[in-house]
N, CA, C and O atoms as a DFTB+ gen file, in Angstrom:
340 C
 N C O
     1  1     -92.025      -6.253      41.251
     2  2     -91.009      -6.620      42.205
     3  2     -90.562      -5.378      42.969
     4  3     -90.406      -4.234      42.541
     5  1     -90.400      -5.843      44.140
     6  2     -90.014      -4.434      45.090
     7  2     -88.448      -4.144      44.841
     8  3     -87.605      -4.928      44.405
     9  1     -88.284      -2.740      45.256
    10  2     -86.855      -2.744      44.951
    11  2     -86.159      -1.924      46.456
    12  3     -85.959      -0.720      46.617
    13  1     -85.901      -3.056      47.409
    14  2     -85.998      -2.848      48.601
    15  2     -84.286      -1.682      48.706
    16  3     -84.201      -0.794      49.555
    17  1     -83.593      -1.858      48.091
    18  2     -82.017      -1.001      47.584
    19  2     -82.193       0.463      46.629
    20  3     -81.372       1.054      45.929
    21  1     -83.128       0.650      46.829
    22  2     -83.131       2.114      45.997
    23  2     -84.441       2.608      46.692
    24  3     -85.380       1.954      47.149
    25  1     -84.240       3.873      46.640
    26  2     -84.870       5.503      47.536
    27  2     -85.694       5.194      48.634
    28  3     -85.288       5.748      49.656
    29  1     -86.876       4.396      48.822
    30  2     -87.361       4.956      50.053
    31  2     -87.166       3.672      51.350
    32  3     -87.450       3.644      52.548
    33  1     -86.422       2.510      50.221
    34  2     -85.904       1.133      50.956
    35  2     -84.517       1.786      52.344
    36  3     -84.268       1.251      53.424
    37  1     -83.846       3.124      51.715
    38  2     -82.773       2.793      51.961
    39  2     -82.382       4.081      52.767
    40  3     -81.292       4.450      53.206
    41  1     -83.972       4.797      52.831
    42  2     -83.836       6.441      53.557
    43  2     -83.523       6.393      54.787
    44  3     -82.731       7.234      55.211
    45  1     -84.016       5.492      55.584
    46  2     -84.227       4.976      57.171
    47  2     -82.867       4.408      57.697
    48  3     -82.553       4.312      58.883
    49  1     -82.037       4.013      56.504
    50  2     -80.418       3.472      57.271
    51  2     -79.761       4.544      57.647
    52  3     -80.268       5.644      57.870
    53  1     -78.206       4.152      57.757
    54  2     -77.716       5.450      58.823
    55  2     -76.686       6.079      56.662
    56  3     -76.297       5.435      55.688
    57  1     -76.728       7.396      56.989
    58  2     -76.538       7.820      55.657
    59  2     -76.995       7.316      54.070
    60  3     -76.410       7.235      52.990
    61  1     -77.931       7.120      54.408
    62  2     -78.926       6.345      53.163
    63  2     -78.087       4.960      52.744
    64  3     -78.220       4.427      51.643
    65  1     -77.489       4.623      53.456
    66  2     -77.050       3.111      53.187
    67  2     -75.352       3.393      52.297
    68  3     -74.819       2.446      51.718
    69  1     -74.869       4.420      52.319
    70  2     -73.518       4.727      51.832
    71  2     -72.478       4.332      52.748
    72  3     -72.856       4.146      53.904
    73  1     -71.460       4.190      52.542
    74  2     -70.211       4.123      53.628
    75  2     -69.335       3.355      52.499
    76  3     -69.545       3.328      51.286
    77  1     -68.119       2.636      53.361
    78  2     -66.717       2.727      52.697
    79  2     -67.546       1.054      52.957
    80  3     -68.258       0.644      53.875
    81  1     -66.943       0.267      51.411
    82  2     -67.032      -1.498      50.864
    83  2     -65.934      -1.900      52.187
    84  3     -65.283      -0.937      52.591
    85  1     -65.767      -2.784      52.649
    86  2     -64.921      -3.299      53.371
    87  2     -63.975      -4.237      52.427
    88  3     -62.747      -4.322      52.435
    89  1     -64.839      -4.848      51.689
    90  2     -63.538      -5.733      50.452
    91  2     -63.340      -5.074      49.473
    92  3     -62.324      -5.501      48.924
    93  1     -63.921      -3.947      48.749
    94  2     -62.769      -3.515      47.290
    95  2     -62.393      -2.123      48.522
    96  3     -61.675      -1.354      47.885
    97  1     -62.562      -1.642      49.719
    98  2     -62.179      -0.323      50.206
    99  2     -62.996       0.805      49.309
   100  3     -62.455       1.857      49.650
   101  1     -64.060       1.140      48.300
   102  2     -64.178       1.976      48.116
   103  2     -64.990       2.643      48.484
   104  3     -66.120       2.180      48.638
   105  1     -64.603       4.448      48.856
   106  2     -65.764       4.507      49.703
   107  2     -66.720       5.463      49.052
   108  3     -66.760       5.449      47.822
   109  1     -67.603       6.405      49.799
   110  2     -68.709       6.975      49.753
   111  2     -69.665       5.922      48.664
   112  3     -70.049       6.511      47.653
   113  1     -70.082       4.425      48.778
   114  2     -70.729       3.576      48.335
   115  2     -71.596       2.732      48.612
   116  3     -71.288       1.856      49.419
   117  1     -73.092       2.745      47.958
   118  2     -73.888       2.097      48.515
   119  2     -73.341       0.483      49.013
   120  3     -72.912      -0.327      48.190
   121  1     -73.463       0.143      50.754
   122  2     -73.214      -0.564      51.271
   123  2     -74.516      -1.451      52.046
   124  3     -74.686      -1.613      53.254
   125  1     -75.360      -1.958      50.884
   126  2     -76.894      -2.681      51.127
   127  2     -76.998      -3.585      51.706
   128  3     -77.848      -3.753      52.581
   129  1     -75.844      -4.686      51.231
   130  2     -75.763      -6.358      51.493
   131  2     -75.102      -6.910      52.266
   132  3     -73.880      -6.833      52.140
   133  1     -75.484      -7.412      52.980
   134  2     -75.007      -8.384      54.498
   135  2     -74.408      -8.983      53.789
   136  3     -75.022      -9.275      52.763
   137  1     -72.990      -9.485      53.884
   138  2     -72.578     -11.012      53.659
   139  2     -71.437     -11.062      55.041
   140  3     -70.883     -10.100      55.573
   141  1     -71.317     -12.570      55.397
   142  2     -70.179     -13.201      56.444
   143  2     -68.921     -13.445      55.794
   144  3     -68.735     -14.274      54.903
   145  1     -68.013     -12.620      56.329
   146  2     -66.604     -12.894      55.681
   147  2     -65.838     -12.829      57.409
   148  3     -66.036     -11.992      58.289
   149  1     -65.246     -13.631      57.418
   150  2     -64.678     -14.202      58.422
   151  2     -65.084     -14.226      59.749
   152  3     -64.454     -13.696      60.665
   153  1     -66.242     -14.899      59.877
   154  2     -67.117     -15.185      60.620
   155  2     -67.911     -14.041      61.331
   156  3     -68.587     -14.113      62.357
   157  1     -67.591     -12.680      60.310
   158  2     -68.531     -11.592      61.009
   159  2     -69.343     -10.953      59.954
   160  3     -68.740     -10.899      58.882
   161  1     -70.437     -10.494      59.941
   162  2     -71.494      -9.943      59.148
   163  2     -71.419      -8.772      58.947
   164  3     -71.642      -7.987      59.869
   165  1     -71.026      -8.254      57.462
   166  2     -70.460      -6.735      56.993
   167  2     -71.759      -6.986      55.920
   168  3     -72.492      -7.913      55.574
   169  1     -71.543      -5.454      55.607
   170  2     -72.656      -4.786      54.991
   171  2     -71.386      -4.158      53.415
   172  3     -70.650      -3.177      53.518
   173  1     -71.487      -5.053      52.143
   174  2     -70.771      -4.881      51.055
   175  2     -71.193      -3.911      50.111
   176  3     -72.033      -3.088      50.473
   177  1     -70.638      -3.871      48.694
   178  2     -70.890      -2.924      47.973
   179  2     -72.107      -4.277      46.898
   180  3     -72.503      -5.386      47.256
   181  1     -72.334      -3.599      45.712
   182  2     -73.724      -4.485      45.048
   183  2     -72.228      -5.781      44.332
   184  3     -72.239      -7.011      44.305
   185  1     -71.110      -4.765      43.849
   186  2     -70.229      -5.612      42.636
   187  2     -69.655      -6.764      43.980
   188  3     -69.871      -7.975      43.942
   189  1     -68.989      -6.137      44.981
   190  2     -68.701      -7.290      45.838
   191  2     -69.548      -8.346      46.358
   192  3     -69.113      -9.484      46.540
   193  1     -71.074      -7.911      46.669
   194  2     -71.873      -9.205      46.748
   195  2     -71.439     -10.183      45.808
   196  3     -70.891     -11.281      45.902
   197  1     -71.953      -9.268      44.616
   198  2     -72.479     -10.260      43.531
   199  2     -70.542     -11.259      43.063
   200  3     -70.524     -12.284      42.382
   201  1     -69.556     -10.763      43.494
   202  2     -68.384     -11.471      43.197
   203  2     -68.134     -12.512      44.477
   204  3     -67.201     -13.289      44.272
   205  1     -68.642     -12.624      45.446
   206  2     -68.569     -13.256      46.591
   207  2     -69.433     -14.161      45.948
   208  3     -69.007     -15.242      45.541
   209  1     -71.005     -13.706      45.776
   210  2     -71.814     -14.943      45.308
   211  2     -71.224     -15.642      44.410
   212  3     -71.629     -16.800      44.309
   213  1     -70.298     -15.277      43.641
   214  2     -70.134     -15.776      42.212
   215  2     -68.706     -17.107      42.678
   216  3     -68.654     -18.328      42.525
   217  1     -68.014     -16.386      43.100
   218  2     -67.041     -17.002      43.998
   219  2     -67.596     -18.456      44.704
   220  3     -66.880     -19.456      44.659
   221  1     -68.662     -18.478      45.226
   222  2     -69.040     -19.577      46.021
   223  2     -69.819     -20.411      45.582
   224  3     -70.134     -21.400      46.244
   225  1     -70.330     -20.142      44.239
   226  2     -70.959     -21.019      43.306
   227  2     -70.051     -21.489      42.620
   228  3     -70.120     -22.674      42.295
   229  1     -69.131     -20.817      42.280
   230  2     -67.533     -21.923      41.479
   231  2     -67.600     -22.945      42.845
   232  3     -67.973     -24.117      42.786
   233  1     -67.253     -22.399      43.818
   234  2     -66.851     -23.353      45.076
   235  2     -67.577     -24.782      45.246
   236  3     -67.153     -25.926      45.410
   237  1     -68.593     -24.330      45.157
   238  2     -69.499     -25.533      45.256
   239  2     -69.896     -26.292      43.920
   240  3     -70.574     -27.319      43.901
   241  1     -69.450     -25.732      42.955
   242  2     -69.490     -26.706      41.649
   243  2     -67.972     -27.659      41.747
   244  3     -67.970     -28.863      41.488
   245  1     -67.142     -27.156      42.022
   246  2     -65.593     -27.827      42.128
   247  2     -66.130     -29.366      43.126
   248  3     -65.988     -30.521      42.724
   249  1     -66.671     -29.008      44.301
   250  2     -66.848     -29.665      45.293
   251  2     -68.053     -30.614      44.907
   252  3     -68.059     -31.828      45.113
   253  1     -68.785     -30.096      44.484
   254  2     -69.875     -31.296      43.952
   255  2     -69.320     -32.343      42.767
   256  3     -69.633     -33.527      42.644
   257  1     -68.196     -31.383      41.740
   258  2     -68.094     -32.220      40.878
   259  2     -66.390     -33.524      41.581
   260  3     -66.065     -34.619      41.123
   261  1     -65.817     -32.822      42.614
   262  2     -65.171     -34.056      43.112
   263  2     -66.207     -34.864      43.735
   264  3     -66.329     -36.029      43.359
   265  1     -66.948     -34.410      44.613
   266  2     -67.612     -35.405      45.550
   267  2     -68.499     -36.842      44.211
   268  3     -68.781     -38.019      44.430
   269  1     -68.667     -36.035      42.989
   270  2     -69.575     -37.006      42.301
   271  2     -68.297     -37.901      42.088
   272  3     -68.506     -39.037      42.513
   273  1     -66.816     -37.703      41.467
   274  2     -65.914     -38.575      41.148
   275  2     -65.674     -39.414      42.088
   276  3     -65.361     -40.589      41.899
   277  1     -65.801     -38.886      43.139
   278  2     -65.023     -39.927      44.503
   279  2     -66.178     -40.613      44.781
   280  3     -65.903     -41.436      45.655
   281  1     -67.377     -40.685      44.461
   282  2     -68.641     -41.485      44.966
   283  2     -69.075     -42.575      44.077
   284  3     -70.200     -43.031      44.283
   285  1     -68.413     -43.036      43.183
   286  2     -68.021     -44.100      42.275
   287  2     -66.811     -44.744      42.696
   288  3     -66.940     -45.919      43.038
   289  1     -65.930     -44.355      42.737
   290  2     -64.906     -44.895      43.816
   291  2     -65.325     -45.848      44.972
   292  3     -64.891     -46.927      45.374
   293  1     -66.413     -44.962      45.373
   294  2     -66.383     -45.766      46.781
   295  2     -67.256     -47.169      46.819
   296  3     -67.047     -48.094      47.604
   297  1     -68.237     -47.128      45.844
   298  2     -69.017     -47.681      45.434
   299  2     -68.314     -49.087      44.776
   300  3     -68.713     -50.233      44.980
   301  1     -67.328     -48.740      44.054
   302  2     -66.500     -50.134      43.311
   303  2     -65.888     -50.633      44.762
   304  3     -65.671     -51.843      44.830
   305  1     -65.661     -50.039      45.636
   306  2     -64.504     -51.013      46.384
   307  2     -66.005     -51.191      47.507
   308  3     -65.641     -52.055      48.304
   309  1     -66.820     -50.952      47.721
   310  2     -68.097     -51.334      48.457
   311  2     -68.139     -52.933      47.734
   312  3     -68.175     -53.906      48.487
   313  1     -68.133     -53.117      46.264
   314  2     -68.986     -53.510      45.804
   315  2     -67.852     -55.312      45.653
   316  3     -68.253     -56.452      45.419
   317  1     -66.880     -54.958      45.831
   318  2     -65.364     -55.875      45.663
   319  2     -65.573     -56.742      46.699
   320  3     -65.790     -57.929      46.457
   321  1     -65.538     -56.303      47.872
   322  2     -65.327     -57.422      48.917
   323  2     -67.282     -58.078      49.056
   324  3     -67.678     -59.009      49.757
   325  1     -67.707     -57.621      48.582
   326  2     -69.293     -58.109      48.350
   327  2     -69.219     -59.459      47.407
   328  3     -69.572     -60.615      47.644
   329  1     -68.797     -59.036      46.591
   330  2     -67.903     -60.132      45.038
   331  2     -67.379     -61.506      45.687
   332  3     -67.854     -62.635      45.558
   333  1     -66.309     -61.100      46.389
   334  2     -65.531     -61.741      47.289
   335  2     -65.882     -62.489      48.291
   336  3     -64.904     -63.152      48.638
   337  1     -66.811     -62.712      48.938
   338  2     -67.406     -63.626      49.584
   339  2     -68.263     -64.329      49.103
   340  3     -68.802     -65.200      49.786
């Protein structure tokens, strides 16, 4: 596996890919990973990716697991006035 974030991936950026995290602020830190945080594309630290990713996989488990509750719901009262005639 390539390791496109370490030595010769990262010689060609502007200061070998270091600068200040925009979400924890810390600086002189490798800044590798694109992510969109409020609708603009920053370049993060590795721990803030990986807590953003982590963040949005809770997100979408919350949301899948309402959408599965409410999709039985909808289904009984689909299924009522079907009954009913």
């Amino acid at each position: 596996m390539s390791k496109a974030h370490r030595g010769t991936g990262i010689r060609s950026m502007a200061n070998h890919g270091r600068g200040k995290c925009p979400v924890c602020n810390t600086s002189n830190i490798k800044t590798l990973y694109e992510h969109e945080i409020d609708g603009k594309k920053v370049m993060v630290c590795k721990f803030c990716n990986a807590n953003l990713k982590n963040k949005a996989r809770a997100a979408a488990k919350v949301t899948a697991a309402a959408a599965k509750a409410e999709a039985p719901a909808e289904t009984t009262q689909e299924e009522t006035p079907a009954a009913a005639e």
